[in-house]
C-alpha positions as CSV (number, residue, x, y, z in Angstrom):
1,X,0.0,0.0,0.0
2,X,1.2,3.2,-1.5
3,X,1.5,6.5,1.3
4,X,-0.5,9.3,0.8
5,X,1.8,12.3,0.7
6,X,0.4,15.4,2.4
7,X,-0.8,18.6,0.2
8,X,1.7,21.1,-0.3
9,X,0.9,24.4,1.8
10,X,-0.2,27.1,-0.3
11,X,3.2,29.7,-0.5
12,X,2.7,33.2,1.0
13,X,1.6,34.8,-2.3
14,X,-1.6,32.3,-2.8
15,X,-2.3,33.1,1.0
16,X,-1.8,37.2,0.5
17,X,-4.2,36.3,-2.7
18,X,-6.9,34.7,-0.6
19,X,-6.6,37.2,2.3
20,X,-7.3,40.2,-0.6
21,X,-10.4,38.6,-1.9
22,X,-11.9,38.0,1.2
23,X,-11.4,41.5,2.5
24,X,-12.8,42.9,-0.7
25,X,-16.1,40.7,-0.2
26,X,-16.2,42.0,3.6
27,X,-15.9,45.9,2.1
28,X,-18.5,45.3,-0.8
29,X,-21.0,43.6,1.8
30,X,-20.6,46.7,4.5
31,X,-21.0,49.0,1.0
32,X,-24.2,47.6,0.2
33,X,-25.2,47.6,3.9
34,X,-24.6,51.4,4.4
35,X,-26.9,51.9,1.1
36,X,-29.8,50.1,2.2
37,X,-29.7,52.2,5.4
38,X,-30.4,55.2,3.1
39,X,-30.4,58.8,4.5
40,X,-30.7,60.1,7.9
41,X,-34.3,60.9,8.9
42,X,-35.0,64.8,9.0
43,X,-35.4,66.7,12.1
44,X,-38.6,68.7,12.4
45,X,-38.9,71.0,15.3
46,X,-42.4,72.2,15.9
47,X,-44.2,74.9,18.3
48,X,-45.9,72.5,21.0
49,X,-49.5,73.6,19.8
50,X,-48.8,72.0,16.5
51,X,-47.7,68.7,17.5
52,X,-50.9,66.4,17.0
53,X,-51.2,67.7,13.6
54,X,-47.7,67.4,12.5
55,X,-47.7,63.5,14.1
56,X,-50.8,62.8,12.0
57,X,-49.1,64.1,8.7
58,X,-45.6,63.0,8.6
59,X,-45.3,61.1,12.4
60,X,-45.8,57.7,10.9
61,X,-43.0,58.0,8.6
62,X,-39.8,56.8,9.9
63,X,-37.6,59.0,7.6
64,X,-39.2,62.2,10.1
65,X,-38.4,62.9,13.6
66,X,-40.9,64.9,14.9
67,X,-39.8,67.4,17.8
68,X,-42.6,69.1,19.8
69,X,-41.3,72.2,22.1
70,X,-42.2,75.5,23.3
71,X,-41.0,78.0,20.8
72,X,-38.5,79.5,22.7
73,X,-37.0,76.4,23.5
74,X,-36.5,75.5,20.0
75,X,-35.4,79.0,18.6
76,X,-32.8,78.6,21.6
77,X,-32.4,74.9,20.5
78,X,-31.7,76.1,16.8
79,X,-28.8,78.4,17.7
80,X,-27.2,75.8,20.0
81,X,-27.0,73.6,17.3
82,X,-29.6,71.1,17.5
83,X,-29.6,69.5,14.1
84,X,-33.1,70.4,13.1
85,X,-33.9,70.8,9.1
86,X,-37.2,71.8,9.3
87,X,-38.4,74.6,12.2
88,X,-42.1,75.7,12.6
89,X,-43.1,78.2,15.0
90,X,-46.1,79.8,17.2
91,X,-45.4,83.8,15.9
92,X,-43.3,85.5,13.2
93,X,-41.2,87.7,15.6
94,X,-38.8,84.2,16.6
95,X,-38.9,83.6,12.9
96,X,-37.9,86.8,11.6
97,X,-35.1,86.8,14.3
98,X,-33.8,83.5,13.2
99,X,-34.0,84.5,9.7
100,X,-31.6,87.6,10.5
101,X,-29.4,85.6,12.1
102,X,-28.7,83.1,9.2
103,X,-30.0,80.2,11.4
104,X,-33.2,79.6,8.7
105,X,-33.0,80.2,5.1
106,X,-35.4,83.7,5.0
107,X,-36.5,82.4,1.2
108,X,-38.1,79.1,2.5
109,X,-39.8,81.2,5.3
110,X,-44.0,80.4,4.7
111,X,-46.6,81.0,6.7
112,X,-48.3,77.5,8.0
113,X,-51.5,78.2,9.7
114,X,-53.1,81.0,11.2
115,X,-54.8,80.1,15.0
116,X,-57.0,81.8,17.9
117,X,-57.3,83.1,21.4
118,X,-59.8,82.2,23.5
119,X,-60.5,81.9,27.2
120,X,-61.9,78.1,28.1
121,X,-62.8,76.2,31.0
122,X,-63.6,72.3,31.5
123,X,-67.2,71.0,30.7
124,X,-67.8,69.7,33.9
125,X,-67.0,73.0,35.6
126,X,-69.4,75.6,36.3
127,X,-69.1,79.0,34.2
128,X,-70.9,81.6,36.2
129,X,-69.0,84.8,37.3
130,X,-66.9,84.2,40.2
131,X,-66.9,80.6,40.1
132,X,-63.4,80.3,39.2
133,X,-60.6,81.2,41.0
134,X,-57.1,79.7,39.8
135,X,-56.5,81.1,35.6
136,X,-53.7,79.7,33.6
137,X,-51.6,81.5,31.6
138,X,-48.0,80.5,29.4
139,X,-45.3,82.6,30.4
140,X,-45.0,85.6,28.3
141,X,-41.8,86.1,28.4
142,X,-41.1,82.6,27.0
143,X,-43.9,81.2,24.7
144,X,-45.6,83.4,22.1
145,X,-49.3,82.1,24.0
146,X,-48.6,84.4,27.3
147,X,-47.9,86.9,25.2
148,X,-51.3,87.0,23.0
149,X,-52.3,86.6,26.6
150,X,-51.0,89.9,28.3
151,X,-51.8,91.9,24.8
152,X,-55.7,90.6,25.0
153,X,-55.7,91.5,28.9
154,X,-54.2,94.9,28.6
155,X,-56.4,95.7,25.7
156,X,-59.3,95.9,28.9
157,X,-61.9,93.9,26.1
158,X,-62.6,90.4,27.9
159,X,-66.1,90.0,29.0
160,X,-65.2,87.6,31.3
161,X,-63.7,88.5,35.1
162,X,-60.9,86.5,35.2
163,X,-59.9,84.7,38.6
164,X,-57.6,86.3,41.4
165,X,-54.8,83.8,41.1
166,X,-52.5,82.7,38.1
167,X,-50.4,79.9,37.3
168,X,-48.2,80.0,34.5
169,X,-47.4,77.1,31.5
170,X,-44.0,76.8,30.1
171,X,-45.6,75.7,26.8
172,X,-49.2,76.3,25.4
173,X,-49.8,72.2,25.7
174,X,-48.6,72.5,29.5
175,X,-51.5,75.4,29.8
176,X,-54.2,72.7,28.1
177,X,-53.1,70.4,30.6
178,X,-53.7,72.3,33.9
179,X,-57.0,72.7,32.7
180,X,-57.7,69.0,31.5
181,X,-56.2,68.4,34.9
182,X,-58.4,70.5,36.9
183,X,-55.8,71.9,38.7
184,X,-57.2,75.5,36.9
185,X,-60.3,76.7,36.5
186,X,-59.9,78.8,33.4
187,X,-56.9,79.4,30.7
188,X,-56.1,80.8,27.9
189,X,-55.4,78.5,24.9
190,X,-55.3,78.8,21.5
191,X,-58.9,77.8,19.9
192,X,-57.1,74.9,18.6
193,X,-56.6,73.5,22.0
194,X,-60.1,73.5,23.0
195,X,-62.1,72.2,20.0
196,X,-64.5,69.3,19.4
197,X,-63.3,66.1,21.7
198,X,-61.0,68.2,23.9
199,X,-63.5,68.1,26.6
200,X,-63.1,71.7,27.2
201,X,-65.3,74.5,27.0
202,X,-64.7,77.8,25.1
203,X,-66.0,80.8,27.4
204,X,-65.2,83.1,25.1
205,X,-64.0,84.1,22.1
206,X,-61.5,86.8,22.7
207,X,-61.2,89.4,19.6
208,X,-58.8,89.3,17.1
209,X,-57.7,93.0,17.3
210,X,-56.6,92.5,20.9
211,X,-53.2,91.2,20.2
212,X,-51.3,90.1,17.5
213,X,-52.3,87.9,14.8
214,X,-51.5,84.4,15.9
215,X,-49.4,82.7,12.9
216,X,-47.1,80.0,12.5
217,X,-44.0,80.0,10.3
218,X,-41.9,77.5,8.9
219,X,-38.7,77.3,7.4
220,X,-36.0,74.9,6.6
221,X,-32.7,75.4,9.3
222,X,-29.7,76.4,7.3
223,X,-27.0,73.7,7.2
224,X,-30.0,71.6,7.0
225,X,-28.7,68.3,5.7
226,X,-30.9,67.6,2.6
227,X,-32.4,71.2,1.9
228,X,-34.2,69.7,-1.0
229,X,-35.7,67.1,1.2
230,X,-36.4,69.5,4.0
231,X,-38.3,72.1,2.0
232,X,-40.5,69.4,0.2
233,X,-41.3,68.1,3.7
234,X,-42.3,72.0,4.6
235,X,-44.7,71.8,1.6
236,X,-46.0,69.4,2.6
237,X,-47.4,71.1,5.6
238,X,-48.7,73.8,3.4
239,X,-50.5,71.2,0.5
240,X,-54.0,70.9,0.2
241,X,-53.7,68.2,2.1
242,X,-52.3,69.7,5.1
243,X,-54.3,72.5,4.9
244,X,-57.2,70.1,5.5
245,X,-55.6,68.5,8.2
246,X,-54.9,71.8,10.5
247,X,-58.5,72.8,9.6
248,X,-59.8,69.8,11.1
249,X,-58.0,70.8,14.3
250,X,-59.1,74.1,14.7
251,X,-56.5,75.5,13.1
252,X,-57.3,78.5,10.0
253,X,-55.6,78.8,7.1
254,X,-53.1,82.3,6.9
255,X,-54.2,85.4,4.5
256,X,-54.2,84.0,1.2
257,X,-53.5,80.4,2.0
């Protein structure tokens, strides 16, 4: 019976060969990897009071990252650097600041929706005079809501006596949620906040010469990293589509629109 002599080894240059081929098929693999991932999803930052209406339009899509905040904190978000491509806000002062500054592009500045003021209570509470004695207010100093607020107050038009102690929201939603709470008996909110299902009750109406009209701008962030996505995102908002949607929540559409 004949031996088997063992195989040869491969030489060094047959080994190197092998080693080069499988590190080409590890590169090509993680290449194909990265482009399935596809781009990074865009940032929107939105004034809380838009938030449910936003969610409903783009929130399902995973290519979005919806942001709801105050609209200070976002303008104060923006020039910290916080990655957003898309910004929409409760008033046009933040906007028209932002745009100065070169943190928005001021050509993609729109107007999104137009909104109210009125002063609301909870269903279940009674409305007559004097019944309520804790009103909530946003901070005017902060949110664009306390300031509609002061204005409509100073103006000396409201109807209705307001109660003898405030507390004050950090964010228009905040306000809405002392109310739904009951831990107020009365607040201002935007007519938005206090429409059909809201379980809230509108005591009235307060006028819109009082304070400033109540609009919401968008624009896309500059160093946004797809401006061509982020500004066809922003139309979006403004299609007739999305026009439907923000009537539907109480929301009007701005001069024009």
């Amino acid at each position: 019976m004949r031996a088997r002599t063992p195989s040869k080894p491969p030489d060094a240059a047959v080994r190197a060969g092998r080693l080069l081929s499988l590190l080409v098929a590890l590169a090509a693999g993680a290449a194909a990897g990265c482009g399935e991932a596809g781009p990074p999803p865009l940032r929107v930052g939105v004034a809380s009071s838009l938030g449910g209406v936003v969610d409903t339009l783009i929130g399902g899509d995973e290519r979005v990252e919806v942001v709801a905040a105050s609209s200070g904190r976002l303008a104060a978000q923006t020039r910290a650097g916080a990655g957003f491509d898309v910004l929409v806000l409760a008033g046009t002062e933040r906007m028209e600041r932002l745009a100065e500054e070169g943190r928005v592009l001021p050509a993609t500045v729109r107007e999104v929706a137009d909104n109210r003021l009125v002063l609301a209570a909870r269903r279940a509470d009674p409305t007559r005079p004097g019944a309520h004695r804790v009103l909530a207010v946003a901070e005017p100093a902060t949110v664009p809501l306390g300031r509609y607020t002061r204005q409509a107050i100073a103006s000396g038009r409201l109807r209705t006596p307001l109660p003898p102690a405030v507390v004050y929201g950090a964010s228009a939603a905040q306000v809405a949620a002392f109310l739904r709470a009951g831990e107020v008996d009365l607040a201002f909110l935007y007519a938005s906040d206090a429409g059909p299902g809201s379980g809230l009750l509108v005591v009235e109406e307060v006028a819109g010469d009082a304070h400033e009209a109540i609009a919401y701008p968008g624009a896309v962030v500059a160093g946004a990293a797809d401006p061509a996505r982020a500004a066809a995102l922003l139309g979006s908002l403004t299609d007739g589509r999305g026009r439907a949607a923000f009537r539907a929540a109480g929301f009007s559409d701005p001069p024009g629109g």
